[in-house]
Every structure is written in structure tokens, then in C-alpha cells.
C-alpha positions in Angstrom: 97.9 -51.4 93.2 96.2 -51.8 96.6 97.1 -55.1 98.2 94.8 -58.0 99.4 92.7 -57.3 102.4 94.4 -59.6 104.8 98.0 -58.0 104.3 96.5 -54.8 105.5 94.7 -56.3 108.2 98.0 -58.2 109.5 100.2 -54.8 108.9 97.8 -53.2 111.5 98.2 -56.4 114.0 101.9 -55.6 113.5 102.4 -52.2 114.1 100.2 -52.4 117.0 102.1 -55.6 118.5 105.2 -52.9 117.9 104.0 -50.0 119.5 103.1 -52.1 122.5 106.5 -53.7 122.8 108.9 -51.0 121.5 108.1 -49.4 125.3 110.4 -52.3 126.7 113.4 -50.7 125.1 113.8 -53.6 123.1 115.7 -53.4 120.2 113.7 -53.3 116.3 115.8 -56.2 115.3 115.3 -58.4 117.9 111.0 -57.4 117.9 110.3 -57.9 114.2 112.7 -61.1 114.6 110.0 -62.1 117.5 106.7 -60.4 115.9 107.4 -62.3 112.5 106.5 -65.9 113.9 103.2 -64.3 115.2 101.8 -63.0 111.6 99.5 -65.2 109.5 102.2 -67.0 107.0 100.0 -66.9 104.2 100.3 -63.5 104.0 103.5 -61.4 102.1 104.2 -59.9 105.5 106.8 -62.2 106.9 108.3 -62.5 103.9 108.9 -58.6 104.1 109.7 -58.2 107.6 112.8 -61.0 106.9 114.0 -58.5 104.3 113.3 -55.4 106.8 115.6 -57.4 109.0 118.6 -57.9 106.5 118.7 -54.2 105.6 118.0 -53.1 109.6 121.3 -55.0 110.4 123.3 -53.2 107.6 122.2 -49.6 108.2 120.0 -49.5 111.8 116.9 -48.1 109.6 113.7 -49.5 108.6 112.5 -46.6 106.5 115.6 -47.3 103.6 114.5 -50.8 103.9 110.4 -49.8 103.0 111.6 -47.4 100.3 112.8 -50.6 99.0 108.9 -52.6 99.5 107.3 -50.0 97.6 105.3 -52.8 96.1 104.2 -53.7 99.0 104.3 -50.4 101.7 102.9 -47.6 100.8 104.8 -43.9 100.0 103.0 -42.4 103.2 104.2 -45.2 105.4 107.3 -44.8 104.5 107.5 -41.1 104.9 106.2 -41.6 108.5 108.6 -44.4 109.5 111.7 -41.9 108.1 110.5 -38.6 109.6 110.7 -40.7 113.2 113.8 -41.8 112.3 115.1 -38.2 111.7 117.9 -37.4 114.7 116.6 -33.9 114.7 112.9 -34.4 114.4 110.3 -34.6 116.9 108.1 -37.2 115.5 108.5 -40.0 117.6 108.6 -43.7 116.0 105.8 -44.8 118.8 103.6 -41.7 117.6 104.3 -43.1 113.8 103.1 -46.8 115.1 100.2 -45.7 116.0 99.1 -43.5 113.0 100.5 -46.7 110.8 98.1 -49.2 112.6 95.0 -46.4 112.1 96.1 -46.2 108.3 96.4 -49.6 108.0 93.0 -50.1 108.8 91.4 -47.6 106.7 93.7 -49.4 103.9 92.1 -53.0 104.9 88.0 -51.4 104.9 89.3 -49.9 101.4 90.9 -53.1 100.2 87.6 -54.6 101.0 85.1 -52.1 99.8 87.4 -52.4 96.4 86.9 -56.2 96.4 83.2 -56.5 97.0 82.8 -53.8 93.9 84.6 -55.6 92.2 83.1 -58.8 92.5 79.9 -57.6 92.2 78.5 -58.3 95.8 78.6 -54.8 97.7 76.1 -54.7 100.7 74.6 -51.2 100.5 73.5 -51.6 104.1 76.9 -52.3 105.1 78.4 -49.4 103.3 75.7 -47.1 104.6 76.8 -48.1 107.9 80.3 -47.7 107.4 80.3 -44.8 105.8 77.2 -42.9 106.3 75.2 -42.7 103.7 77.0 -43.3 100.1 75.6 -46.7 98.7 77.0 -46.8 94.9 80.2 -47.9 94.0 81.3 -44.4 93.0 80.0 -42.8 95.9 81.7 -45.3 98.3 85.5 -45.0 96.5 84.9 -41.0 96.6 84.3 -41.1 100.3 87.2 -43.4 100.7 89.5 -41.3 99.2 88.5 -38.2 101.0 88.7 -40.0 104.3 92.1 -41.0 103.1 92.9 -37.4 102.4 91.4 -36.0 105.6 93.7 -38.2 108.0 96.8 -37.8 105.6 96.9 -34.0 106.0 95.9 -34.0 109.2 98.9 -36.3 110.2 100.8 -34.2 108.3 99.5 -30.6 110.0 99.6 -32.1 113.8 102.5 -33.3 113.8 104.2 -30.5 111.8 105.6 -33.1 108.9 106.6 -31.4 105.7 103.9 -30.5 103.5 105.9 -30.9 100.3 107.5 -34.1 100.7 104.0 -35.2 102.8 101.8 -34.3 99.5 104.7 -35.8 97.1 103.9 -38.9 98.7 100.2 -38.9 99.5 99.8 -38.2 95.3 102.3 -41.9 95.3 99.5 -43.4 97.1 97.8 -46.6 95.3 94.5 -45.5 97.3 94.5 -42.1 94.8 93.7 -42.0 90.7 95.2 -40.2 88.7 92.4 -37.3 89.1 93.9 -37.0 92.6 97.3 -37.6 92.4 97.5 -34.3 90.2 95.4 -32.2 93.0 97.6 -33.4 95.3 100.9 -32.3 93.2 99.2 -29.0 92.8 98.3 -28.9 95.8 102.3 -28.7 96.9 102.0 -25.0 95.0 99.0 -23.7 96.8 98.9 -24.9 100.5 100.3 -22.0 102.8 99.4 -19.5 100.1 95.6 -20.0 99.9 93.4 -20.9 102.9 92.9 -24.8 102.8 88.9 -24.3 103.1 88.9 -22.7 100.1 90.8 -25.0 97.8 88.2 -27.7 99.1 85.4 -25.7 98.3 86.9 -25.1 95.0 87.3 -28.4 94.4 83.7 -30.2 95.5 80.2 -30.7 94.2 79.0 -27.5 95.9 81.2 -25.5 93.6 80.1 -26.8 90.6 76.6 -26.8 92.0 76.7 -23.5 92.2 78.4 -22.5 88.7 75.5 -24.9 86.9 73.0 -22.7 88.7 74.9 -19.9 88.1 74.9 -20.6 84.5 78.5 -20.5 84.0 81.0 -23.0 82.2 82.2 -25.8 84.5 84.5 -27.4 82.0 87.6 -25.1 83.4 87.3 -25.9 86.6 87.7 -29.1 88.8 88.5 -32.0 89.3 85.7 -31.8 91.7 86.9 -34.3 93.9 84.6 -33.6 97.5 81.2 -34.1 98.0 78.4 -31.4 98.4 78.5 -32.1 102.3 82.1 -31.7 102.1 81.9 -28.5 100.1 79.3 -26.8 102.7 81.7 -27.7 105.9 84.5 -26.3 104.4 82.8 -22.6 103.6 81.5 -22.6 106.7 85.1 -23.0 107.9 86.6 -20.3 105.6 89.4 -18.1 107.5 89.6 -21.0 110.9 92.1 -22.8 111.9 92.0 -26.0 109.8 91.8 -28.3 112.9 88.3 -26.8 113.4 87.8 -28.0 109.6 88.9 -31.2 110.6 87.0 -31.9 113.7 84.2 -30.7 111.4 84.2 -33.4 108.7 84.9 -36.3 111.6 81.7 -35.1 113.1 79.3 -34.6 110.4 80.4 -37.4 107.8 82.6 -39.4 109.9 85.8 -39.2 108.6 88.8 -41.2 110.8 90.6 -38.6 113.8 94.3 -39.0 113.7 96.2 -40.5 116.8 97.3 -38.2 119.2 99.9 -39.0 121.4 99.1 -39.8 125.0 100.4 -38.0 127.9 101.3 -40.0 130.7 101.1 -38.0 133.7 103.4 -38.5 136.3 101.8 -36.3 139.0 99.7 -38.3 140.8 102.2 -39.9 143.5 103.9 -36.3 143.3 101.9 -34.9 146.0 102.0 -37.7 149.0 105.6 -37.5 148.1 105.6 -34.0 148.8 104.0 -34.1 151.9 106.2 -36.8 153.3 109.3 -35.2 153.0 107.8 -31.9 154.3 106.4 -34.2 157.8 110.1 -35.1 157.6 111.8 -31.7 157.4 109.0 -30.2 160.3 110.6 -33.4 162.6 114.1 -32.8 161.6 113.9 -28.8 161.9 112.3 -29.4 165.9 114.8 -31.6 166.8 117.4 -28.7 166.2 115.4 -26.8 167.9 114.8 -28.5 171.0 119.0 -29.3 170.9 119.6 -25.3 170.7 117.4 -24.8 173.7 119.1 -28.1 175.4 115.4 -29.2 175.7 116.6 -32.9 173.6 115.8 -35.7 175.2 117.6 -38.4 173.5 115.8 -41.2 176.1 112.7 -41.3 174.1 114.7 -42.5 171.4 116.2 -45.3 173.2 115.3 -49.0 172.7 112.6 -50.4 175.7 114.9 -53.7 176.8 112.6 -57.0 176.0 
């Protein structure tokens, strides 16, 4: 079951109050012991980050301790928080935080979409502008979960995360029904084997566009989870590197990008540095010279008298 809107909304303040002060070297303990007096109480979120805090002083981990939340964090989140925790991997928890706060707000605009279906009081301006252009209920939950699908993979193919145990628990997700947790499982099978354009064209409304016109039996194949628009962008992307799929589907139906890590570059004071030690080699090297050709004159160098 998703959760409520606001325990989405105050998961994102919290990873993004983390990302900003895990670059102080301060220990997780002693930051979720800080962060959990700043997060709105009526939430379930403090309550979980004091039982985050029981199991981080017992083992050093927070993914074990979210394993154990599964109510409450989802599968994905937890995969991300124990690939950074990997000794040998290259995901870094900071890079995790970030991706985290993103999917924590898709989850809140989903958690909110759900609850205005639900209670009957959807604005279909608001959605249009959201989500450009679905309006129904339907519509609206199927472009949900295909955003949710786009920046999953993604995360999972730019940061070179393990597709098997990455689609394992993407098909966990509460944002997926049953209709996609199965794709997702079968999915497992496929990906690396058959180009991932193809298996989205195979699965959208283009496809079975096509086979009605075609006059050909449709009740094999599916689910048809992807739109038409979605079906279209990824033929046109058939045999291309999938990031070029991606960048595709952000563009034209604007689908979330996935955090990339920012390079701090260091090279800006690198030059003046440069150049100042070189000013003081060139005086160091002609004061040897002069004192080989007994041309010194150490006077210059003496202190005028007040």
C-alpha cells in the first residue's frame, strides 16, 4: 500500500537535509539523531528513524534496518541504501540521497494523484499540467507508473546497479499492480538478451494498435502497459543506446531525469598556483646564477635601518 502523502513529502525533506549534512563527515547516528527533531511529528517518520537508530548502533547499517520498515520504505529504497553501503561498490551513499529525495517526490505527486481519485475530486487541469496531457484516472495512474519505471531503470543502468536484484525489487514496489509486477519479473529473463526498445514497443498501445489494424489476435499478447507516445519513441530508438531512449521520453512526455552526481572541480585555483611557484623557481634558479658568476649582491637584501 502506498503511504499518505505527507510521509513521502517529509522522507524527501529528509534525505535532502542528509545529503546536505553527510558532507560534514558527521556520523549517520548522530544526523538522524539531530534530523529526527526537525520532521513533522505527526507523521510515521520519526517513529522510524528511532528504530533506524536502534538497529544502526547494533550493526553500523541502515539498509538491514529498512529491510525491516518494509511497511513503510519501499523495496527500491532499500536496494539503493544497501548497494551504497556495499565495501566494494561504487555507488556512493550521497549519490543514493539524492536519487531517494527525487523518488520520494515522484512517490508524494503519486500518493496525491491516488488520493484525489480516490475521493472523487481530481483537477484535470492540474493533471494536464503535471503530466502533460492524460486527464482520466486511468490515464493519469498509467503515466505514473511509467514515469516510475523510466527513473527506476535508469537509476539502475547509470549507475551500473544489478539489473536482477534492481527489477526483483522495482516488481516489490506498492506504486506497481500486479499487471506490472509480472513484466517486471519477466523482464529479469529478457533484459540484456533483447534490445530494451523493443520490449517497450512490444508492450505499448502502438503495438496493439497495429495488430487491430493488422487484423490479428491481440489476446496473446500484452500486458500493454505504455502508451502510444511511448510506443512510437521507443521504435524510433530501436538498436541506440538506451540513454538516448531515455533522454527521449523526458523530452517529449516529461518523464523525471535521474540525479547525476556533481563533479566538483578543483581546477580553478590550480593555475595561479602554478604560476606562483614557477615566478618562484625563475627567482630562486637567478640567484644561483648570479652566486656562480659571483655577481650576488646580498646588500639589496639587507634591512634599510629606521
Amino acid at each position: 500500500m502506498m503511504l499518505p502523502h505527507s510521509e513521502y513529502v517529509e522522507q524527501a525533506y529528509l534525505f535532502d537535509l542528509l545529503r546536505q549534512r553527510i558532507a560534514e563527515q558527521t556520523p549517520m547516528q548522530e544526523l538522524l539523531e539531530q534530523l529526527r527533531h526537525e520532521l513533522l511529528a505527526t507523521t510515521r517518520l520519526p517513529m522510524a528513524i528511532e528504530f533506524m537508530l536502534t538497529e544502526l548502533r547494533h550493526t553500523g547499517l541502515m539498509g538491514p534496518a529498512m529491510e525491516r520498515l518494509s511497511h513503510y520504505f519501499s523495496p527500491f529504497q532499500t536496494y539503493l541504501v544497501n548497494e551504497s553501503e556495499e565495501e566494494a561498490g561504487r555507488f556512493t551513499i550521497h549519490l543514493a540521497l539524492q536519487i531517494l529525495q527525487a523518488d520520494a517526490k515522484l512517490r508524494s505527486q503519486f500518493s496525491e494523484q491516488m488520493e484525489a481519485i480516490e475521493s472523487d475530486s481530481i483537477q484535470p487541469a492540474r493533471a494536464s499540467s503535471h503530466h502533460r496531457g492524460p486527464t482520466t484516472p486511468e490515464a493519469i495512474l498509467q503515466h505514473c507508473r511509467c514515469g516510475f519505471f523510466f527513473f527506476q531503470f535508469e537509476t539502475l543502468s547509470r549507475n551500473r546497479l544489478g539489473y536482477d536484484a534492481g527489477l526483483l525489487a522495482m516488481s516489490r514496489d506498492p506504486v506497481y499492480d500486479q499487471s506490472w509486477a509480472q513484466w517486471l519479473l519477466n523482464l529479469r529473463a529478457q533484459v540484456g538478451l533483447v534490445d530494451l526498445a523493443d520490449l517497450l514497443f512490444l508492450s505499448s498501445e502502438e503495438y496493439r494498435r497495429r495488430l487491430v489494424e493488422a487484423d490479428q489476435d491481440v489476446s496473446q499478447k500484452g500486458p500493454f502497459l505504455f502508451g502510444e507516445k511511448e510506443g512510437r519513441i521507443a521504435l524510433a530508438n530501436r538498436r541506440k543506446d538506451p540513454v538516448y531512449l531515455f533522454g527521449a521520453m523526458q523530452r517529449h512526455l516529461g518523464y523525471p531525469p535521474v540525479p547525476r552526481p556533481v563533479r566538483v572541480t578543483e581546477d580553478r585555483d590550480t593555475i595561479p598556483q602554478l604560476l606562483r611557484r614557477i615566478e618562484r623557481l625563475e627567482s630562486r634558479l637567478k640567484l644561483m646564477e648570479q652566486e656562480q658568476k659571483q655577481e650576488l649582491d646580498i646588500s639589496k637584501f639587507y634591512e634599510k635601518p629606521s
